[in-house]
C-alpha positions as CSV (number, residue, x, y, z in Angstrom):
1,X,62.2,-40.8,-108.2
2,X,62.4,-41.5,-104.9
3,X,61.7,-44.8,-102.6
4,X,58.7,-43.1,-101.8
5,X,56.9,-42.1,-105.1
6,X,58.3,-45.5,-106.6
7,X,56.0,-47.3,-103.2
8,X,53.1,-44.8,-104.6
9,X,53.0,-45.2,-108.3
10,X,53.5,-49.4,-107.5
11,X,50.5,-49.3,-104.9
12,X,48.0,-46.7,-107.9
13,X,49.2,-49.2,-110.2
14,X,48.6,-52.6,-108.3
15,X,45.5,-51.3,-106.6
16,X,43.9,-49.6,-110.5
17,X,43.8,-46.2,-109.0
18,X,44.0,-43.2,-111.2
19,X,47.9,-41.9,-111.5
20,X,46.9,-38.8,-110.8
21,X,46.0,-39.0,-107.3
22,X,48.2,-37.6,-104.8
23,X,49.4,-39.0,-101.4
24,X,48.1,-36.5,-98.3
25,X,51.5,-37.9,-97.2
26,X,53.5,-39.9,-95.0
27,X,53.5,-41.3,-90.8
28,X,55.7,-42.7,-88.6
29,X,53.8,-44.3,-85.7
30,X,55.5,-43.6,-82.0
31,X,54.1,-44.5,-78.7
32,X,55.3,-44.9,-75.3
33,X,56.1,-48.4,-74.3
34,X,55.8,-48.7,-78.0
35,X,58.7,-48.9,-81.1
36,X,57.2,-48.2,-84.0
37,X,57.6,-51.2,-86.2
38,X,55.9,-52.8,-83.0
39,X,52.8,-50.0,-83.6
40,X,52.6,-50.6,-87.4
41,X,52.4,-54.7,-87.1
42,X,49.4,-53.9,-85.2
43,X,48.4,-51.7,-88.4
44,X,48.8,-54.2,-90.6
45,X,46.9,-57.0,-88.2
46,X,44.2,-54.8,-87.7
47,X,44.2,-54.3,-84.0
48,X,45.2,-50.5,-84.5
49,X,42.4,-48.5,-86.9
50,X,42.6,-45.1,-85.1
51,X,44.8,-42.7,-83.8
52,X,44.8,-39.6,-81.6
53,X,46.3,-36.3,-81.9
54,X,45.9,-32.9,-80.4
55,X,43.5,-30.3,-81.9
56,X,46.3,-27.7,-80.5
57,X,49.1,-28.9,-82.7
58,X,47.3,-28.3,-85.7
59,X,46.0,-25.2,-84.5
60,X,49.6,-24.0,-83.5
61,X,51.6,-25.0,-86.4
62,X,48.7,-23.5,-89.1
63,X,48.1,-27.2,-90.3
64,X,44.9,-28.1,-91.7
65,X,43.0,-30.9,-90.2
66,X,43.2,-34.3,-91.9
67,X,39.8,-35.5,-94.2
68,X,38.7,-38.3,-94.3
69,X,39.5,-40.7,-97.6
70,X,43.1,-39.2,-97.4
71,X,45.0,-41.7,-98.4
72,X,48.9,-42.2,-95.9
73,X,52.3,-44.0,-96.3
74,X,53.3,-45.8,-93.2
75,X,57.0,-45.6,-92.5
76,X,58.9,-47.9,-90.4
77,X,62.0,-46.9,-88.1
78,X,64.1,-47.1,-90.8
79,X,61.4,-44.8,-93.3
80,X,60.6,-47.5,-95.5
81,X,56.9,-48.0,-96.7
82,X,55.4,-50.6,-95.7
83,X,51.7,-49.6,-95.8
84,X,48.9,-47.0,-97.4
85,X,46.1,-46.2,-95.4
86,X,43.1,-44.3,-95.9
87,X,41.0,-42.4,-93.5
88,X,37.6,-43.6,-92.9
89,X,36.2,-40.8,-90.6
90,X,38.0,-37.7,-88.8
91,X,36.3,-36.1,-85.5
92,X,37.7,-33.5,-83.1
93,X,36.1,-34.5,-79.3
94,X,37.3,-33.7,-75.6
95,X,39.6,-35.6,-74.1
96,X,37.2,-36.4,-71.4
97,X,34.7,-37.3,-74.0
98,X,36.5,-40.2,-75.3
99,X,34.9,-43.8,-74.8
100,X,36.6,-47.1,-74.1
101,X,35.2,-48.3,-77.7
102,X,37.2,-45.2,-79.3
103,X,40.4,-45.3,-77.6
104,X,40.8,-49.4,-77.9
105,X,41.0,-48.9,-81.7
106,X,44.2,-47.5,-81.2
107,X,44.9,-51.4,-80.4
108,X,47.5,-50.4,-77.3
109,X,46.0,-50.5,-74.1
110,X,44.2,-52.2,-71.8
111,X,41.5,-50.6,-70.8
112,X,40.2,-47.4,-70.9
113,X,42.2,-45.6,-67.5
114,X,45.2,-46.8,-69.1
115,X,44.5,-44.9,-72.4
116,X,43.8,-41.9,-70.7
117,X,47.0,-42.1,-68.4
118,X,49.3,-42.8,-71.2
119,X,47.7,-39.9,-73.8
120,X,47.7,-37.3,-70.6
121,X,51.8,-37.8,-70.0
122,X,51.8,-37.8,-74.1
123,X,49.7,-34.6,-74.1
124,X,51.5,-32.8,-71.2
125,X,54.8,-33.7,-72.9
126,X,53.8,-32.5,-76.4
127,X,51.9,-29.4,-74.6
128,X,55.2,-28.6,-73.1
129,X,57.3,-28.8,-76.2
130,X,54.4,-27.2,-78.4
131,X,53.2,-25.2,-76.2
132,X,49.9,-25.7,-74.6
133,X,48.5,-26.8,-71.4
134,X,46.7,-29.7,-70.6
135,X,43.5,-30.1,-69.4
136,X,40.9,-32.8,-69.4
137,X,38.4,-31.2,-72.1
138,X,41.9,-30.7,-74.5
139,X,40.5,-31.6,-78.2
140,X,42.1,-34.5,-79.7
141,X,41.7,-35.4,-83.3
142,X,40.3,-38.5,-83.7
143,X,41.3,-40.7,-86.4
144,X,40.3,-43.9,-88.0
145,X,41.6,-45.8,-90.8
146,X,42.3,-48.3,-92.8
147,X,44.9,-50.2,-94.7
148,X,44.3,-50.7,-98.4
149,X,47.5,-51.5,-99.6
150,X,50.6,-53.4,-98.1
């Protein structure tokens, strides 16, 4: 058994869940500016409840899209639990659609021109590595959560 499935069975266990349900899987939280211990202490405080990613990913690599009550283990650098989070709601919107209100629940930035600088060099980096192009109605994946076990 692994570090991982011993973090599962203790959190089903601790939390009364059924044994039987299974983990949708695991995330490591990376920004830039941000390491990600830094990004997963502001999971666990409750300033980050969302996250973005891009529709194209998905679409490129054949990956389904996330559902909401999916339930995550949050990995620090060094891939050690140290959280379980469940999805609350999953949306796909426009780039150019998103609202101060949405992106500030990612808990990083500022304000919203900040946001939309930072995600535009993230999305232009991942598009060039993935391969798509940016463009300002790009579909991101809009995720929010919350923690339920750390």
């Amino acid at each position: 058994m692994t570090d991982l499935d011993e973090y599962w069975e203790k959190f089903l266990i601790e939390t009364n869940r059924s044994l039987d349900e299974k983990c949708a899987g695991d995330l490591s939280f990376e920004a830039k500016g941000f390491a990600g211990d830094e990004l997963i202490t502001l999971v666990l405080s409750g300033k980050k409840t969302a996250i973005f990613s891009s529709f194209s990913t998905f679409a490129i690599d054949g990956e389904p899209l996330p559902v909401s009550g999916e339930l995550y283990i949050v990995l620090d650098r060094a891939n050690n639990p140290r959280c379980v989070i469940e999805l609350t709601s999953v949306n796909v919107i426009p780039y150019n659609e998103v609202t101060w209100e949405m992106a500030k629940q990612e808990g990083e930035d500022e304000s919203l021109q900040a946001w939309k600088e930072k995600q535009q060099d993230y999305l232009e980096e991942e598009g060039a590595l993935v391969g798509f192009d940016f463009n300002p109605g790009i579909k991101l994946v809009f995720q929010c959560f919350r923690v339920v076990y750390q």
